[in-house]
DRENMAR-728088 format. One line per field, with one value per residue (C-alpha): residue number from 1; residue in one letter; x, y, z. Coordinates in steps of 0.5 Angstrom, whole numbers, padded with zeros to 4 digits. Layout:
num: NUM,...
residu: a,...
east: X,...
north: Y,...
up: Z,...
This chain:
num: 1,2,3,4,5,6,7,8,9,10,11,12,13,14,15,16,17,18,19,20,21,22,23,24,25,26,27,28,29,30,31,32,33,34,35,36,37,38,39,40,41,42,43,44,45,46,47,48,49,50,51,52,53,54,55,56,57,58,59,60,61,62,63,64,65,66,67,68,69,70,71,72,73,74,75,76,77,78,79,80,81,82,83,84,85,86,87,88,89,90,91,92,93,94,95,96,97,98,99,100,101,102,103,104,105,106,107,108,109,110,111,112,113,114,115,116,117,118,119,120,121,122,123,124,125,126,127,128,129,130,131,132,133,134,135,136,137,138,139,140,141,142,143,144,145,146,147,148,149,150,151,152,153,154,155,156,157,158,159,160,161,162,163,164,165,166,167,168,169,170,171,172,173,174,175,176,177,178,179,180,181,182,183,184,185,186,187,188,189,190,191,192,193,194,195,196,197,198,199,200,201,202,203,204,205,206,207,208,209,210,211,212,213,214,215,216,217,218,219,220,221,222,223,224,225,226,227,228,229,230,231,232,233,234,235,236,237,238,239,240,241,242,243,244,245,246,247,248,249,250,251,252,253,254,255,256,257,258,259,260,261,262,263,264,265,266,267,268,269,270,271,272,273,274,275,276,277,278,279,280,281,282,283,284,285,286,287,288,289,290,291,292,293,294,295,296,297,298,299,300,301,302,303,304,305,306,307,308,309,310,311,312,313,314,315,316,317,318,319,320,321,322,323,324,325,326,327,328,329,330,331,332,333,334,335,336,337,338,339,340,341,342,343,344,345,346,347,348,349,350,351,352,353,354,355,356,357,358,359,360,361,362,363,364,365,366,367,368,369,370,371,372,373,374,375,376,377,378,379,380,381,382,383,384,385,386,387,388,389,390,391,392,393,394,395,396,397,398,399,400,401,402,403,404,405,406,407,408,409,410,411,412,413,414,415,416,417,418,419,420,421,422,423,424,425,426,427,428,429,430,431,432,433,434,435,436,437,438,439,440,441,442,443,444,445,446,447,448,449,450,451,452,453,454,455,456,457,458,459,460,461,462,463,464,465,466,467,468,469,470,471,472,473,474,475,476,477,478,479,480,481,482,483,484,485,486,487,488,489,490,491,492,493,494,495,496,497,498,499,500,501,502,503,504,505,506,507,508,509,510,511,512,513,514,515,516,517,518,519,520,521,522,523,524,525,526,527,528,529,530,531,532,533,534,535,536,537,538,539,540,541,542,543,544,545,546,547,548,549,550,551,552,553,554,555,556,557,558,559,560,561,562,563,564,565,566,567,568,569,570,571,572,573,574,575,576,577,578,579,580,581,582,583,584,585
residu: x,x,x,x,x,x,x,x,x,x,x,x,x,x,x,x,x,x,x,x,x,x,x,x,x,x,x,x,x,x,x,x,x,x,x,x,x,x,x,x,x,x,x,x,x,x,x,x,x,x,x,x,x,x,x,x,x,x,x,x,x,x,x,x,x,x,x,x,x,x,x,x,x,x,x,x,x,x,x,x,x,x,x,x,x,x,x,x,x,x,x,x,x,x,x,x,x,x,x,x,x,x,x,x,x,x,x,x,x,x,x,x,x,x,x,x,x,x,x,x,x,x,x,x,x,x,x,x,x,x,x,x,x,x,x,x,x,x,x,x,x,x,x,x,x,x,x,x,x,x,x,x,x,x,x,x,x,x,x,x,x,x,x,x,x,x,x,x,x,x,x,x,x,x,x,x,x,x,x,x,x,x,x,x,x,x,x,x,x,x,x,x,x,x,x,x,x,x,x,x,x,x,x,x,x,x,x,x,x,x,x,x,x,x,x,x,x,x,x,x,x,x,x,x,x,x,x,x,x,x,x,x,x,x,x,x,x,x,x,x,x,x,x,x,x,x,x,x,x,x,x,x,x,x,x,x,x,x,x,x,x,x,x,x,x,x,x,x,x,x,x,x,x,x,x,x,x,x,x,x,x,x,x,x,x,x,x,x,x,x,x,x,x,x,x,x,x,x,x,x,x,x,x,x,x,x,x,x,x,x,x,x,x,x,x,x,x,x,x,x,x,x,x,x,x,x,x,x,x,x,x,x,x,x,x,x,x,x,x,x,x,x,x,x,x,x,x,x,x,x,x,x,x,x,x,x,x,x,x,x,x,x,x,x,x,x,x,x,x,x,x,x,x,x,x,x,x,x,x,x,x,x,x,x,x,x,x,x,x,x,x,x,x,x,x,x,x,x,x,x,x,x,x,x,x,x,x,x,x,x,x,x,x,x,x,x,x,x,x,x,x,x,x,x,x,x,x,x,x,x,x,x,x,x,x,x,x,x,x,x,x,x,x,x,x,x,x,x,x,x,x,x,x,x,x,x,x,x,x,x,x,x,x,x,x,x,x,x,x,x,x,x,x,x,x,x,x,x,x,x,x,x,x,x,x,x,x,x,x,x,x,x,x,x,x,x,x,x,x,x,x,x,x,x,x,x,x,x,x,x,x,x,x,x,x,x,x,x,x,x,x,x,x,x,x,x,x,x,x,x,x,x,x,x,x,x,x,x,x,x,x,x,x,x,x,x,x,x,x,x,x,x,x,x,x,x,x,x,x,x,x,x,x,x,x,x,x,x,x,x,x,x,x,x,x,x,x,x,x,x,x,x,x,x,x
east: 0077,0080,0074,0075,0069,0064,0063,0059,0061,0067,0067,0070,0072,0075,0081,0088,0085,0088,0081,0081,0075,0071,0066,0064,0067,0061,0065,0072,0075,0082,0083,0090,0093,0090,0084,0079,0074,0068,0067,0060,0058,0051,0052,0054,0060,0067,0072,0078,0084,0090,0096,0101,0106,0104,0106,0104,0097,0096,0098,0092,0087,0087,0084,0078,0071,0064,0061,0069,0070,0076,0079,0082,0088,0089,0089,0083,0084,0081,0078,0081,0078,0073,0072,0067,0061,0055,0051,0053,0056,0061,0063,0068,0073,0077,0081,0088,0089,0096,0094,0089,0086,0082,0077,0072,0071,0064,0061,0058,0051,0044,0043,0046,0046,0043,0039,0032,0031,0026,0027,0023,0020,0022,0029,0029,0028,0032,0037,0035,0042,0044,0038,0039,0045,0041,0042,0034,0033,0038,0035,0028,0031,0035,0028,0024,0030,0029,0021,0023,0028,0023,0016,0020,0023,0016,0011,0017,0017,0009,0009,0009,0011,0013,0011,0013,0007,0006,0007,0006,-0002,-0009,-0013,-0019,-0023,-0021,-0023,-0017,-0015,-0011,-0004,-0003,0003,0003,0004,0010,0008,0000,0000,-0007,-0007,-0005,-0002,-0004,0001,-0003,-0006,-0006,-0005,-0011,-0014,-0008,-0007,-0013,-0011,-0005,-0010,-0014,-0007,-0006,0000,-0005,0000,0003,0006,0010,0012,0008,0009,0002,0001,-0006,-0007,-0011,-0010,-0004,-0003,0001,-0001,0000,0004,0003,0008,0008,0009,0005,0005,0001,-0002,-0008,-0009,-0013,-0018,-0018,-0023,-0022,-0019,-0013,-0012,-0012,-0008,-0003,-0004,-0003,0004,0007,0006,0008,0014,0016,0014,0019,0025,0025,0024,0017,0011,0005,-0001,-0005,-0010,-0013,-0020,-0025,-0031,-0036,-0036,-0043,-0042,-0034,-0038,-0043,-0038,-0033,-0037,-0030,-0029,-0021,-0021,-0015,-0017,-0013,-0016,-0023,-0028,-0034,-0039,-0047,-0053,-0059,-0065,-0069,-0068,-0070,-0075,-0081,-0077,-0078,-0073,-0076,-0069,-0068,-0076,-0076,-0070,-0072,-0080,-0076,-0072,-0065,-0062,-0059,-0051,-0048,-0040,-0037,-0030,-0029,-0026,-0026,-0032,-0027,-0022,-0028,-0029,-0035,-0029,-0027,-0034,-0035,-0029,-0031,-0038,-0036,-0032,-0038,-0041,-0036,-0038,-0044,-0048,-0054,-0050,-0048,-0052,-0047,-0047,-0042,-0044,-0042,-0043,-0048,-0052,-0052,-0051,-0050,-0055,-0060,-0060,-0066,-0070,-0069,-0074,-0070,-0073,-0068,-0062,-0062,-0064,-0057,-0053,-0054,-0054,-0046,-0045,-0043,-0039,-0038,-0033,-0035,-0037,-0043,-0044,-0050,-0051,-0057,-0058,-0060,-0055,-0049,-0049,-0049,-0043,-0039,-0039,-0039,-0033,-0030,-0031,-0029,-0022,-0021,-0023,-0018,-0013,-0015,-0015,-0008,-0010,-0006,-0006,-0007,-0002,0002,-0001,-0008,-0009,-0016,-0019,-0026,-0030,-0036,-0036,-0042,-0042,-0044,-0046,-0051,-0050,-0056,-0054,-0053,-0058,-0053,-0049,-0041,-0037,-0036,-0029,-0027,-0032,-0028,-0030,-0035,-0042,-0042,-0045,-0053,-0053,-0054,-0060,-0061,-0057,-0065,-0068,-0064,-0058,-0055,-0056,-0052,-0045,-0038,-0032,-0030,-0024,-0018,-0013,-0013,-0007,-0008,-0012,-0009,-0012,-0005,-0009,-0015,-0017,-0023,-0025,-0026,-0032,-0029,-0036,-0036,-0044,-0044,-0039,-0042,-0048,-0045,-0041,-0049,-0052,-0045,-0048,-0044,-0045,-0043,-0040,-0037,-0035,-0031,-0028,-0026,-0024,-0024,-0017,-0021,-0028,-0025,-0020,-0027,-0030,-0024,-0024,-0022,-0022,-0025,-0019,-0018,-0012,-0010,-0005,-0002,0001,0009,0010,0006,0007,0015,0012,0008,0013,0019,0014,0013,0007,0009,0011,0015,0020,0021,0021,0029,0025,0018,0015,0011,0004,0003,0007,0013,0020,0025,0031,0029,0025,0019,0014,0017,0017,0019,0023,0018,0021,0018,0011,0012,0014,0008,0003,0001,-0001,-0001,-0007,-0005,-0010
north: 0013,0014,0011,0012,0010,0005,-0003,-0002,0004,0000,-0001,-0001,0006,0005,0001,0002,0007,0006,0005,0005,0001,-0001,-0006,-0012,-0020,-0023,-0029,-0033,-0036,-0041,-0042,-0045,-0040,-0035,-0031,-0028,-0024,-0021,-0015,-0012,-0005,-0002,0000,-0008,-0013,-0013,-0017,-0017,-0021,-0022,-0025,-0030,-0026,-0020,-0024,-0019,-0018,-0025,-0027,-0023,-0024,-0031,-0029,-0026,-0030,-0027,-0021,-0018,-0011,-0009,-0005,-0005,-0002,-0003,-0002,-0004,-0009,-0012,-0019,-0024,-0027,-0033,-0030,-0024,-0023,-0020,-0022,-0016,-0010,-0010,-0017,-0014,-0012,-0014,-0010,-0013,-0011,-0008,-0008,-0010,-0008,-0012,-0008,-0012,-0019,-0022,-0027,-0033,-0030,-0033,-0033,-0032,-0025,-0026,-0031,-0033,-0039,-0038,-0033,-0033,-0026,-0024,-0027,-0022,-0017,-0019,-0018,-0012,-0011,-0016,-0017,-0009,-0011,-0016,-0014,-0014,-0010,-0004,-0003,-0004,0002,0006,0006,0009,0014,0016,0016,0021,0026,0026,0028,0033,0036,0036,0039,0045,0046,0046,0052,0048,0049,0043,0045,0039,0039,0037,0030,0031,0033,0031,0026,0026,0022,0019,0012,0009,0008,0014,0013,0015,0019,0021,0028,0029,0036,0036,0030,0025,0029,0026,0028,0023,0022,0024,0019,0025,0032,0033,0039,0042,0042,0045,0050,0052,0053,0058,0062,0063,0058,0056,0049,0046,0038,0034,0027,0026,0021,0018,0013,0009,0004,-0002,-0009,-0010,-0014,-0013,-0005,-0003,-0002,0002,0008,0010,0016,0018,0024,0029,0035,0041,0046,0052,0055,0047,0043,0037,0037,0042,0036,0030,0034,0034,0027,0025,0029,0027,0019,0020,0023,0019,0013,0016,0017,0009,0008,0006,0010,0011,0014,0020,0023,0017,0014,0016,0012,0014,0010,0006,0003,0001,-0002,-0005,-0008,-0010,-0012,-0008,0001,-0002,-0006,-0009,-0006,-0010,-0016,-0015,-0021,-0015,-0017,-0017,-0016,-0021,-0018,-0018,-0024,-0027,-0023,-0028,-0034,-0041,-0042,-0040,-0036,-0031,-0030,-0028,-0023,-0020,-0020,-0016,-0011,-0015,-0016,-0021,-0021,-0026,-0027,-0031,-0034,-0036,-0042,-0045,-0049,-0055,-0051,-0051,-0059,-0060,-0060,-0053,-0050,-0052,-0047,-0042,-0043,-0043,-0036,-0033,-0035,-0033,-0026,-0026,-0031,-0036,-0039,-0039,-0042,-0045,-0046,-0048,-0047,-0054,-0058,-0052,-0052,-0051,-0055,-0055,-0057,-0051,-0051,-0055,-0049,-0044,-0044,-0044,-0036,-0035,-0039,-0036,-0028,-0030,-0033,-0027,-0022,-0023,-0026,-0033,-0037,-0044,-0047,-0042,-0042,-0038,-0036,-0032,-0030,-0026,-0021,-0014,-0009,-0008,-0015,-0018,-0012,-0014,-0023,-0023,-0018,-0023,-0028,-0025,-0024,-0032,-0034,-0029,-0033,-0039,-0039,-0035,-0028,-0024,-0017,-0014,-0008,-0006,0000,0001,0007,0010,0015,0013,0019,0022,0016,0017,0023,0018,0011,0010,0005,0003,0001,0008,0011,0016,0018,0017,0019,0014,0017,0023,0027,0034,0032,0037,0034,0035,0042,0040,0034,0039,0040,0032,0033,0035,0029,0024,0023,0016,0020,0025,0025,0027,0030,0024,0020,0015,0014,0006,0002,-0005,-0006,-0003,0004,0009,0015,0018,0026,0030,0037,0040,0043,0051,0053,0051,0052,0046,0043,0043,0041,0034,0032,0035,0028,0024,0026,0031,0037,0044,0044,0036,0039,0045,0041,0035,0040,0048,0049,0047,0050,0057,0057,0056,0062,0066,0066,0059,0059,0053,0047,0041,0035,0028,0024,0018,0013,0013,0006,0003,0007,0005,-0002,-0002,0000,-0005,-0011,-0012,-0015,-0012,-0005,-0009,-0010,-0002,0001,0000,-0002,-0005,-0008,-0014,-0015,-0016,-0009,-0012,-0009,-0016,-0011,-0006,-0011,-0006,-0005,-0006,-0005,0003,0003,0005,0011,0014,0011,0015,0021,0021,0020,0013,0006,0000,-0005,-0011,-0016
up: 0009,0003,-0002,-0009,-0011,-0010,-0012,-0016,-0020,-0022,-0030,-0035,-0037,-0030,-0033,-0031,-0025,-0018,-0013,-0006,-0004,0003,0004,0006,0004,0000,-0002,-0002,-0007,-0007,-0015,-0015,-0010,-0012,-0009,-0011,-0007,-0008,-0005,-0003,-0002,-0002,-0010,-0011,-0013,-0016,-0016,-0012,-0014,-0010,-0013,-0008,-0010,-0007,0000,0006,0003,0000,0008,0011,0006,0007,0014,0012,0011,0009,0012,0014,0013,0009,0005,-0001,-0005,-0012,-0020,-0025,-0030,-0035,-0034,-0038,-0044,-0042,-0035,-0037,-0033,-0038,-0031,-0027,-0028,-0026,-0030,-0035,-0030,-0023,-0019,-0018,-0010,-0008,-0001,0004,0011,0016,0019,0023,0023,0024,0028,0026,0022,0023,0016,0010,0008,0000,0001,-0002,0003,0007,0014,0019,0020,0028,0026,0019,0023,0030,0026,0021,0020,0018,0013,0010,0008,0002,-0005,-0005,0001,-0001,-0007,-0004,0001,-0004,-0009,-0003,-0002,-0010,-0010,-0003,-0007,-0013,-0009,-0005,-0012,-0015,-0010,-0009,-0017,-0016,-0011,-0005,0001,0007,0014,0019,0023,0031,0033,0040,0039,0042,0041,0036,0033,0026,0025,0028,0036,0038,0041,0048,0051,0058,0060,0066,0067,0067,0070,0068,0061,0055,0048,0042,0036,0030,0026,0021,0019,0018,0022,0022,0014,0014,0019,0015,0009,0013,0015,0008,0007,-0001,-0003,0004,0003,0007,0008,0015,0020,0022,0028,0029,0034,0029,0027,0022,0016,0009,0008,0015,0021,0027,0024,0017,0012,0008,0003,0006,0001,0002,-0003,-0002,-0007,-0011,-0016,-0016,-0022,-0020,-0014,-0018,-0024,-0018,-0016,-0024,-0024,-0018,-0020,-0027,-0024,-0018,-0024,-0029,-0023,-0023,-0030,-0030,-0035,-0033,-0037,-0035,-0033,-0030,-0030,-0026,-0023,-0019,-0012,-0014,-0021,-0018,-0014,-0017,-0023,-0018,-0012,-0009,-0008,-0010,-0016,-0020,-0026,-0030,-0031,-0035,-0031,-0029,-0024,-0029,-0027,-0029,-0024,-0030,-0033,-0027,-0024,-0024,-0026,-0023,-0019,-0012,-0009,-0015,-0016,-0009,-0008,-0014,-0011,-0004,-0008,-0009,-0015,-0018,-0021,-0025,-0027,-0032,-0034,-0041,-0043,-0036,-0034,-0034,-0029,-0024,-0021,-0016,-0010,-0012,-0013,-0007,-0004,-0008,-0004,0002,0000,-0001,0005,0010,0005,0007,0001,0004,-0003,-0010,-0016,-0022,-0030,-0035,-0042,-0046,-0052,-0053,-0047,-0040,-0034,-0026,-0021,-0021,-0029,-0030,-0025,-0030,-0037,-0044,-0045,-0038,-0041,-0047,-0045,-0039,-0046,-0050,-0044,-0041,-0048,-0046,-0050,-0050,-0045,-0040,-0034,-0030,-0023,-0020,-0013,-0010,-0005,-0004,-0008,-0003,0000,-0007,-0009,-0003,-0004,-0011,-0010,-0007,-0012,-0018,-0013,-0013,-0020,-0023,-0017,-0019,-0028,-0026,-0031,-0034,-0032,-0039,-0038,-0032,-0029,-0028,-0024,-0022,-0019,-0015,-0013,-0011,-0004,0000,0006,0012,0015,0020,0026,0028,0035,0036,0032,0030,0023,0023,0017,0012,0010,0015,0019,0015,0006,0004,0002,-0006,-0007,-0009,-0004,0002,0003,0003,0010,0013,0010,0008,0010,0006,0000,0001,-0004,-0002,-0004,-0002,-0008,-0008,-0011,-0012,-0017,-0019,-0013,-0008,-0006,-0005,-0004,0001,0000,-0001,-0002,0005,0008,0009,0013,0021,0020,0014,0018,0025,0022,0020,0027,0029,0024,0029,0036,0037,0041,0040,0046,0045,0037,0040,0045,0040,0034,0036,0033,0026,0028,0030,0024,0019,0021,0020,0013,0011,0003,-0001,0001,-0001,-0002,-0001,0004,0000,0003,0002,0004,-0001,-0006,-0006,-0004,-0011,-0014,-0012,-0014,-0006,-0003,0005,0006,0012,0006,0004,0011,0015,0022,0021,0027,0027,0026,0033,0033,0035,0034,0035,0034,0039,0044,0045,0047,0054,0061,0064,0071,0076,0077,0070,0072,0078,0074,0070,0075,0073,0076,0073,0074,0069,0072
């Protein structure tokens, strides 16, 4: 073709210029006989007018209806006084066709190209091709297409190298269910489609490679929701010879520089929690640090209290936690704490105690259980101020964390807060090394069977195992958690000693992972690194709550591609190749 430019880049500077412009038609307008169209490419709009005196053009463009492909020929012109558009950027000019040319013409469509109406999602992504072509999706998509280049640009001026690693690989055990490809040339053998790089990362650290990245494709077989899809990308990072301060500079670096290509700040370096007090004051390990409304402790006041619940879980070690809302004791009607009850009970609360301080004291059913010397330690403790409102829970430590957590996410929803600034990013460290499952009676990795132990916790390994600190961080902004990582363990003795805590034999361990094994043991230097998830990341960025809205060719989430119509069903000729029967009773 012979484009001059895009749409969207015809400005001003422009005037007087002959453009020859390809696109879609947005709309068609009749004004008195002249015509005027606005002209869509995926930088935008600009207007096209066509005289009637311009009689071979004007017959042909008479024709054309919305989403027709054309082109156009023509001279830029300055609008005419009182027909400026300050709304786009292309509001100041229109182009003054000389020709025209149809392309294609276009069915009737399902639903309008820029709409805000409500589409439903197996129609949305039916027709992706219809729906890429909205003003919001093209820049969703074009934003991710930036992020990509500046996180590519980045790591190669931070010395690293990008390895494209096996997608065709083998199964092994990383928290999610494995997707299976069956192997025509070794019949009843599989490949699985990596959830990770991870032990080839880690290999690559022990070949020397020092600094690798790459924006690697990750599958997981798991249950979906916003943050999830069957297939994603993530930026996949290992640097040999690390702190966690080196990774965490790098990390900082790359999301200030994927923030300023968008035009966006973010400060550095990010805070630093560690996992038991995140916990501890968010009841969550991926708070929105935005908002203030920290979960407090008030075991002490209540220890030996009147009021039988408290006295009791204090008395068998709980605690018991207290949060408080200023200015919104009228906000909370009996009918809404009676959802925010039931909250928590499906959270894993036997209930939830309230308080409003009013007029100077305190009211609520279980306020006259409590003595003046507990009200008033309770007021002078979070510091209650007239107008709030107070709720309690008890349990032991976690469970108590985890509900109050959830009830600290709804208040902040229900009193609509404001965020008090744009980013708040966060740097959760030091998580536990292992989880124990009782009905296996045997340990499994809280994050990856590969996170090194922090260094004077090792021994614990021998004794007490729960106790034992990680490496483990994440990365997590405005409550989102973006990022996953840990110093590894570069050691197969210490590694082998915690798959040994998971039931895993030497035998089982040098079947399951003997490419790491075997790598270890030859010289792996110290190593550590991160994957983020990309499409988060772009989702974050471009204010979208789904990663479905970044990614061309989202499925749904019952893992469904409506575009392609798959999963599906093969011929029975490839099932025969591959060896495979089906038994789908």
């Amino acid at each position: 073709m012979k484009r001059t430019n895009y749409c969207g880049d015809i400005k001003a500077d422009l005037i007087g210029t002959k453009q020859y412009l390809c696109g879609w038609v947005h709309s068609y307008r009749d004004h008195g006989g002249v015509l005027f169209i606005d002209l869509r490419d995926r930088t935008g709009f600009v207007q096209i007018v066509i005289e009637p005196s311009n009689k071979e053009a004007f017959s042909l463009a008479q024709q054309f209806r919305q989403e027709y492909v054309i082109t156009v020929e023509g001279i830029v012109s300055a609008r005419k006084e009182g027909y400026v558009n300050k709304n786009i950027s292309t509001g100041e000019i229109e182009v003054i066709a000389a020709s025209v040319e149809l392309l294609n013409t276009c069915v009737q469509l399902p639903f309008e190209i820029d709409t805000d109406k409500n589409i439903a999602e197996e129609t949305r992504l039916k027709y992706r091709y219809l729906d890429l072509r909205n003003t919001r999706m093209v820049r969703n998509i074009t934003t991710r297409h930036r992020l990509a280049q500046t996180v590519r640009s980045y790591f190669d001026k931070n010395g690293f190298i990008e390895i494209e690693t096996p997608i065709l690989t083998r199964s092994t055990p990383e928290g999610a269910r494995d997707y299976l490809v069956p192997s025509r040339v070794h019949n009843g053998k599989f490949y699985a489609l990596p959830q990770s790089p991870q032990m080839f990362k880690q290999t690559l650290m022990a070949s020397g490679i020092d600094r690798y990245f790459q924006l690697a494709r990750a599958f997981r077989d798991e249950d979906l929701r916003a943050d999830r899809q069957p297939e994603h990308t993530q930026v996949d990072i290992e640097m040999s010879f690390a702190s966690l301060d080196d990774i965490f500079t790098i990390g900082e670096g790359m999301m200030k520089a994927c923030m300023n290509a968008v035009n966006m700040e973010i400060e550095t370096p990010f805070e630093r929690i560690a996992y038991d007090e995140v916990f501890k004051r968010f009841g969550s390990d991926k708070p929105d640090m935005r908002y203030g409304l920290e979960i407090l402790d008030a075991t002490e006041i209540f220890a030996g209290s009147g009021f039988k619940v408290f006295a009791d879980a204090v008395a068998n070690g709980g605690v018991v936690r207290a949060l408080c809302a200023e200015n919104s004791a009228d906000t909370f009607s009996r009918a809404t704490i009676d959802k925010l009850t039931e909250l928590v009970k499906l959270n894993g609360a036997k209930g939830l105690v309230w308080l409003k301080f009013k007029n100077g004291k305190f009211e609520g059913s279980c306020a006259k259980f409590f003595s003046e010397t507990e009200l008033s330690k309770l007021r002078q403790t979070i510091d209650i101020a007239e107008g709030a409102a107070i709720f309690l829970g008890t349990d032991m430590e976690t469970a108590c964390s985890s509900f109050m957590g959830a009830l600290r996410k709804e208040i902040i929803r229900i009193l609509h807060l404001k965020p008090s600034k744009k980013w708040a990013p966060l740097w959760v460290i030091n998580f536990p090394l292992l989880e124990y499952i009782p009905e296996e009676n045997r340990y499994e990795a809280a994050h990856n069977p590969f996170t090194a132990p922090v260094a004077q916790d090792i021994a614990l390994l021998d004794t007490d195992p729960l106790k034992v600190r990680s490496y483990q961080f994440d990365m997590v902004i405005n409550g989102i958690e973006l990022a996953s990582g840990s110093i590894r363990n570069h050691r197969r003795d210490v590694q082998e000693k915690i798959l040994a805590l998971m039931k895993h034999s030497k035998e089982e361990a040098a079947r399951r992972f003997g490419m790491l094994l075997n790598a270890l043991e030859a010289g792996a230097p110290p190593h550590g690194g991160f994957g983020l998830g990309f499409d988060r990341l772009a989702a974050l960025i471009c204010g979208e709550e789904s990663i479905k809205e970044v990614i061309a060719f989202p499925k749904t989430t019952a893992a469904y591609c409506p575009l392609t119509e798959s999963p599906n069903i093969v011929d029975e000729i490839q099932l025969k190749e591959l060896a495979i029967k089906l038994d789908l009773k």
